[in-house]
N, C-alpha and C positions, 0 to 999 in steps of 0.2 A: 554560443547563442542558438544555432542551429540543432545541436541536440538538446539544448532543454524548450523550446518548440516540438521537438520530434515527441519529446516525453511527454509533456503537455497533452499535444494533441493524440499519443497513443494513449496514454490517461482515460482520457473524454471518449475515445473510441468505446474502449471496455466498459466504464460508467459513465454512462451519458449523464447521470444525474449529479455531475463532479461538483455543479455549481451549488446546490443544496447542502456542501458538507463546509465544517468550519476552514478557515485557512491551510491550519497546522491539516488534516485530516486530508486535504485536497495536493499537500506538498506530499503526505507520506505517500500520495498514488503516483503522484510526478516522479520522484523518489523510485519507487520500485519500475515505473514504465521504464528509467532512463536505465537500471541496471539491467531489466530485464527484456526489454523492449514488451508490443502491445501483446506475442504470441505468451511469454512465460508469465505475464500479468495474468492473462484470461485463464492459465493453468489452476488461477486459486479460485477454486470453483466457491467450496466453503466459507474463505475469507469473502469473496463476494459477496454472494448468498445473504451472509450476516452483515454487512455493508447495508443491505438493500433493506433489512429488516430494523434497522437502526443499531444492533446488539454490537455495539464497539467493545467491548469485553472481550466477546467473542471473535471477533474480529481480527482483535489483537491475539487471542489465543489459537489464531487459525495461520496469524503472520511469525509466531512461533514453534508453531509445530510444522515448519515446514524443514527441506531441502536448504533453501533459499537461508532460511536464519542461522542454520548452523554454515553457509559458506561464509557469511558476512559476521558475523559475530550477536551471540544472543547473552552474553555475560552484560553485567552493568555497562554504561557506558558505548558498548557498542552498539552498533548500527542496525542491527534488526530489535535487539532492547531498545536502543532512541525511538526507533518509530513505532514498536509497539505502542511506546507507552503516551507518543504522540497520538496518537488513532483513540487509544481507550481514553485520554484527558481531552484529547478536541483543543 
């Protein structure tokens, strides 16, 4: 419980505007704060960026070209594909 608090709140650190995104869109930040804590979150500069501009396409395209997608798996079914495709559906 205490690290998904941790993540949460490093979430909100990096996008203060967490509260504005839909559900699913606000877990895939929790989601990536809790693997990657608030320092390797802030690292997506681009994914953010497009975060802020609303371009969840892009978004998602910025949460697959990364480091981070290929350690966790970017094939169907895995975990940087799940939350891509969580991010671009909302």
């Amino acid at each position: 419980a205490d690290d998904a608090e941790d993540a949460e709140r490093d979430a909100l650190a990096v996008y203060p505007a967490l509260e504005s995104l839909t559900p699913a869109r606000q877990l895939v930040l929790f989601d990536m704060a809790f693997n990657m804590g608030q320092g390797g979150l802030r690292e997506f500069r681009l994914m953010l960026g497009a975060l802020r501009r609303g371009d969840y396409e892009e978004t998602a395209r910025q949460m697959l070209d990364s480091k981070w997608a290929g350690q966790v798996g970017m094939k169907e079914g895995q975990r940087a594909h799940t939350l891509a495709k969580m991010m671009r559906d909302g």
